[in-house]
DRENVO-720392 format. One record per residue (C-alpha): residue number from 1; residue in three letters; z, x, y. Coordinates in nm, 4 decimals, always signed. Layout:
nr;rest;z;x;y
NUM;ALA;Z;X;Y $
...
***
This chain:
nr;rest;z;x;y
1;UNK;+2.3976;-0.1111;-0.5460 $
2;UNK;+2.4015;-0.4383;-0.7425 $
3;UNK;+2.2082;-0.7197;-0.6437 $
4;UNK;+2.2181;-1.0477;-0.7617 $
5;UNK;+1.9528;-1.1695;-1.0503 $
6;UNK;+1.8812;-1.4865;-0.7984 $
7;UNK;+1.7506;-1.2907;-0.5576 $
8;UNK;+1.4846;-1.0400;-0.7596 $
9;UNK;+1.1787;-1.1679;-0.8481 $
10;UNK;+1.1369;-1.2441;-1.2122 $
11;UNK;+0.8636;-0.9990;-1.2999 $
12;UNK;+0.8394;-1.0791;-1.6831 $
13;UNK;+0.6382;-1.3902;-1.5422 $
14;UNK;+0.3775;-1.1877;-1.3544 $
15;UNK;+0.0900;-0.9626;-1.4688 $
16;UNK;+0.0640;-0.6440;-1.2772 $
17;UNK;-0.2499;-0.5110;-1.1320 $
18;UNK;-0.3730;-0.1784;-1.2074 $
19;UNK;-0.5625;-0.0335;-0.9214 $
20;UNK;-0.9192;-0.0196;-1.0981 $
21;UNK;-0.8683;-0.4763;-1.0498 $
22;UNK;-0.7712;-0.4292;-0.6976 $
23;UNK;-1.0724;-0.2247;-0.6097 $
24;UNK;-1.3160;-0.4138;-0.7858 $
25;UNK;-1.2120;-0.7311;-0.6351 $
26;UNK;-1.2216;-0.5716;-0.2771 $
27;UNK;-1.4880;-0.2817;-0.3239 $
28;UNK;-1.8315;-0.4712;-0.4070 $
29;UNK;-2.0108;-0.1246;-0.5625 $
30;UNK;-2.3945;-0.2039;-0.5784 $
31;UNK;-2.4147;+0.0840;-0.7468 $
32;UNK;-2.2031;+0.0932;-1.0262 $
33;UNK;-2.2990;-0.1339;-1.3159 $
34;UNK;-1.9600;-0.1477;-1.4963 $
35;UNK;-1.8075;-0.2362;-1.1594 $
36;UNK;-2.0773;-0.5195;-1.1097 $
37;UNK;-1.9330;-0.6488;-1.4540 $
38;UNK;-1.5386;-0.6520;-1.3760 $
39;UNK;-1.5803;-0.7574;-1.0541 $
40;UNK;-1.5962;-1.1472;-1.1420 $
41;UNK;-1.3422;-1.1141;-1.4018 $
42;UNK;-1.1190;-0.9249;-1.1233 $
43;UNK;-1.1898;-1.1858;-0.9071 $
44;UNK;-1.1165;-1.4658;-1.1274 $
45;UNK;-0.7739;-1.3399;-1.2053 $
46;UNK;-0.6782;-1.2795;-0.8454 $
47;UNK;-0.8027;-1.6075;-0.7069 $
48;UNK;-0.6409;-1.8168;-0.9991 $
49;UNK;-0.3032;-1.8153;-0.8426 $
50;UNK;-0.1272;-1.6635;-1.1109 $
51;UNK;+0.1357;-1.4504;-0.9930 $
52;UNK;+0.0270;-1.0820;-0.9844 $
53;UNK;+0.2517;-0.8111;-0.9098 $
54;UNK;+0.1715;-0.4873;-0.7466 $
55;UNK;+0.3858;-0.1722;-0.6918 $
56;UNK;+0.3614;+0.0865;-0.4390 $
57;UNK;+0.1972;+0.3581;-0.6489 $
58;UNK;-0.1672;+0.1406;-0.7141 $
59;UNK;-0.1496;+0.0766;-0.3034 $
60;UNK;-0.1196;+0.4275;-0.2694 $
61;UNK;-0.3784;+0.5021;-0.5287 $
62;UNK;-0.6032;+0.2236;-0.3555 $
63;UNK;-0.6096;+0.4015;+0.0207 $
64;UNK;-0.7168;+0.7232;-0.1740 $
65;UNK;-1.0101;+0.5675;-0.3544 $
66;UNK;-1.1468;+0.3599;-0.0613 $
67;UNK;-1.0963;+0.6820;+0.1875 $
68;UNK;-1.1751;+0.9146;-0.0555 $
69;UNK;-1.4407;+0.7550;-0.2818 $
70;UNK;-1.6115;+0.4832;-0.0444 $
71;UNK;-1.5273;+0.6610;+0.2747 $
72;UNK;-1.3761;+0.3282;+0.4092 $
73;UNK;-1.2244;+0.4113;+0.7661 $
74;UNK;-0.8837;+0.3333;+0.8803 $
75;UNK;-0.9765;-0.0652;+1.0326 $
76;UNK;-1.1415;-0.1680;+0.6309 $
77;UNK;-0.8070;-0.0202;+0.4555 $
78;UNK;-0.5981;-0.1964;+0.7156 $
79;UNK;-0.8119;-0.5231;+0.6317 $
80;UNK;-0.7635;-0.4818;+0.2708 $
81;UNK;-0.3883;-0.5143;+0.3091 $
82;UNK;-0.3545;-0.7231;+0.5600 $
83;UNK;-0.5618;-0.9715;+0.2931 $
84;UNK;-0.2994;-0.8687;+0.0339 $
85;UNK;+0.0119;-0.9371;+0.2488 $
86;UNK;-0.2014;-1.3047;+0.3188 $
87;UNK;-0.2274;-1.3294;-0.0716 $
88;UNK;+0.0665;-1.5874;-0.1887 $
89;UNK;+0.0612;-1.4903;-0.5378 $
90;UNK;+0.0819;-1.1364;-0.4645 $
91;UNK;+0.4618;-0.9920;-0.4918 $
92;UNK;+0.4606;-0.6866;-0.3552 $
93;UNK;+0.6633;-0.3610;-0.4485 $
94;UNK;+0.8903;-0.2989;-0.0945 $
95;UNK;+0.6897;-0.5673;+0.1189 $
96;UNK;+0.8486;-0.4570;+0.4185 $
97;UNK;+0.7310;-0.0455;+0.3861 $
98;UNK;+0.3839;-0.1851;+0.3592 $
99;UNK;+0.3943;-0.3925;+0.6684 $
100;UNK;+0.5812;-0.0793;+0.8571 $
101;UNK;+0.3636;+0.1509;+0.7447 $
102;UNK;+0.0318;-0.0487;+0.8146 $
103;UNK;+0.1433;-0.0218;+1.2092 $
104;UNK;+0.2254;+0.3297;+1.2082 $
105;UNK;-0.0868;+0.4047;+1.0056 $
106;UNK;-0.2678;+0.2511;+1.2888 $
107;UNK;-0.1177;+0.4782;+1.5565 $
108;UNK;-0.2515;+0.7983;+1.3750 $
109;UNK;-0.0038;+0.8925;+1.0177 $
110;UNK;-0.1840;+0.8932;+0.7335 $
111;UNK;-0.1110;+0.6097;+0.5413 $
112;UNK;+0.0399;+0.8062;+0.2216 $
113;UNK;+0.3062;+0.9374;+0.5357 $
114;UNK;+0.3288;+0.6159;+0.6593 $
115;UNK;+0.4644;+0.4612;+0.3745 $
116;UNK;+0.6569;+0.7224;+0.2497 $
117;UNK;+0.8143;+0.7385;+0.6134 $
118;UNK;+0.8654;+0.3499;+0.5979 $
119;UNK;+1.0340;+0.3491;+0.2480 $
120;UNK;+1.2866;+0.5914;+0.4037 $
121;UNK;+1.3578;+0.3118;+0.7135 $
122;UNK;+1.7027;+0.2555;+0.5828 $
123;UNK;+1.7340;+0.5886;+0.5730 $
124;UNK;+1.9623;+0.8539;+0.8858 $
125;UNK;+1.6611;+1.0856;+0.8509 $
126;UNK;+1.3604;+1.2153;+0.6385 $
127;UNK;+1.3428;+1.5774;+0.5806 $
128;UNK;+0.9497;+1.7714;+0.5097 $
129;UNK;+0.8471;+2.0891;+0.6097 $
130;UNK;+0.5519;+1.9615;+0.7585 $
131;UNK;+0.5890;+1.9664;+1.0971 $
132;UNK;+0.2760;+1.9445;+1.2674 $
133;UNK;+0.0683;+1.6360;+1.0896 $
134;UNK;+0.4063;+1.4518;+1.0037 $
135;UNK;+0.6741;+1.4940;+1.1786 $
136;UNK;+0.5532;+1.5332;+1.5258 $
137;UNK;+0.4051;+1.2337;+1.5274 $
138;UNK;+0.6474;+1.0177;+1.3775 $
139;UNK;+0.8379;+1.2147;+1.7175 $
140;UNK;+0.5622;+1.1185;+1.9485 $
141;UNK;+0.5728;+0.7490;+1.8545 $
142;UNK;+0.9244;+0.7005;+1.8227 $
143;UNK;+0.9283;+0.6346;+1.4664 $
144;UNK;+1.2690;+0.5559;+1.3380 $
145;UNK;+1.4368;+0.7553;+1.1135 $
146;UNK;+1.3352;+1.0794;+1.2573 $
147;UNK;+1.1989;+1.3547;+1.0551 $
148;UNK;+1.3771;+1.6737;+1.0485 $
149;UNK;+1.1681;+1.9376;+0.9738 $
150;UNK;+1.3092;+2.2500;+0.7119 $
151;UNK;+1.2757;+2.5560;+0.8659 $
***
């Protein structure tokens, strides 16, 4: 498929963010003296305007650390996006999988299956083999596509 050049974003004027600048700008560690240091510098990139360009493996990467490393719950992550969808100079790898996946996420996916599930939306169908944490609730909810499960 061939788009036309006046309708992709022109990413040679934007700096991408690594995922280590997201979380210091949204994670305030106490404890952590490096991250005490980057945080105003992450923080003075993101809130200059410039635009900043951020692809669907660092948002990935970013549920894991605040789950994982802070032991953020589901309504902080969802906050943290939600302030990144807000964010004008953000462009955003596949917008539209984010927003989709934020509302299934809420309804009980994890978010990694949530996105992956929304970045298939265009899609007949999504085959896994796992059917009892993924595809039987994507089922229960009525997620569209469905998830055929390889048995």
């Amino acid at each position: 498929m061939h788009l036309p050049t006046s309708t992709l974003p022109n990413y040679s004027e934007m700096t991408g963010l690594d995922t280590n600048v997201l979380a210091r700008y949204y994670i305030n560690d106490i404890t952590d003296a490096e991250a005490q240091r980057q945080r105003p510098l992450a923080q003075s990139l993101i809130d200059s305007g410039q635009t900043l360009a951020i692809c669907k493996t660092v948002i990935i990467e970013l549920e894991w650390l605040m789950r994982g490393k802070y032991n953020m719950k589901p309504p902080m992550i969802i906050g943290v996006y939600q302030h990144m969808l807000s964010m004008a100079n953000f462009t955003i790898e596949d917008r539209p999988a984010l927003i989709m996946a934020l509302t299934s996420y809420q309804q009980g996916p994890s978010f990694t299956d949530a996105l992956h599930h929304a970045s298939y939306r265009t899609s007949g169908s999504m085959a896994s083999f796992d059917d009892r944490k993924f595809a039987r609730r994507v089922a229960a909810l009525g997620l569209r596509p469905p998830v055929v499960v390889l048995l």
